[in-house]
C-alpha positions as CSV (number, residue, x, y, z in Angstrom):
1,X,4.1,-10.8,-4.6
2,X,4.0,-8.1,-2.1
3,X,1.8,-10.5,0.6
4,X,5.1,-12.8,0.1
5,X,7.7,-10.1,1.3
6,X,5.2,-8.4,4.0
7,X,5.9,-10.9,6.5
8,X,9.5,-11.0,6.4
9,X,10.2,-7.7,6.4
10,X,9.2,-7.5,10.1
11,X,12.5,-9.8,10.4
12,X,14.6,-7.7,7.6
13,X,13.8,-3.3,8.2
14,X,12.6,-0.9,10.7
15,X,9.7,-0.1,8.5
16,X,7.5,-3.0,7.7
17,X,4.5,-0.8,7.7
18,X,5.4,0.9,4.9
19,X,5.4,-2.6,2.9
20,X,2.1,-3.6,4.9
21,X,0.7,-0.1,3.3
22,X,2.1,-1.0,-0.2
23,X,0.7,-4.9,0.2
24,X,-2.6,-3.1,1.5
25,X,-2.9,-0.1,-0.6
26,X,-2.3,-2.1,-4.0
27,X,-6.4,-3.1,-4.3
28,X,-6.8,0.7,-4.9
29,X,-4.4,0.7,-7.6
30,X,-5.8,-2.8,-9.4
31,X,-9.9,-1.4,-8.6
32,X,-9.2,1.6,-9.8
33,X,-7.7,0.3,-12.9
34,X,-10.8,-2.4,-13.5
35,X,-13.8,0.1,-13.0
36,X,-12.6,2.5,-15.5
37,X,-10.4,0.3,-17.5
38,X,-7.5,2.8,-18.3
39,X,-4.8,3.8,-15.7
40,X,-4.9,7.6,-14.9
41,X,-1.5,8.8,-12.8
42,X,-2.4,11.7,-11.5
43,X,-5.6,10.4,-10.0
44,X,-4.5,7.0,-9.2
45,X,-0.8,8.0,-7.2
46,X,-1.9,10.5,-5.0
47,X,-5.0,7.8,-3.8
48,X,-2.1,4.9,-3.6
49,X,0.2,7.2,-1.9
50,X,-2.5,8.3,0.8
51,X,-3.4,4.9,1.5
52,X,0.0,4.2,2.4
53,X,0.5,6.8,4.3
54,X,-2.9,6.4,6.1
55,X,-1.5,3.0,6.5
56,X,1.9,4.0,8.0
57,X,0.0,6.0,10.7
58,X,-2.2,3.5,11.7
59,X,-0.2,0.6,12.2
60,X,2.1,2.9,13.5
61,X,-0.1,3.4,16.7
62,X,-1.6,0.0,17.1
63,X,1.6,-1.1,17.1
């Protein structure tokens, strides 16, 4: 769902890259999950929430 919203919040907020970093990001949740088969927060959220943030940055200064 999140590759379906990306694109039009470009039309819709000032901050698409933070739903390009959630769209982006969400493989590290989903991997994370399938390799060790049981969802742990406090490891999983912090990696999420540096990707987006990594993201946010990036795109930031291509853009």
């Amino acid at each position: 769902m999140p590759v379906v919203i990306y694109p039009l919040m470009k039309r819709f907020t000032y901050w698409p890259q933070l739903f390009l970093g959630i769209t982006f990001n969400w493989g590290a949740l989903m991997g994370f999950t399938a390799a060790t088969g049981s969802i742990f927060p406090s490891i999983i959220l912090p990696l999420y929430f540096a990707g987006i943030a990594w993201t946010l940055h990036y795109d930031t200064i291509y853009a």
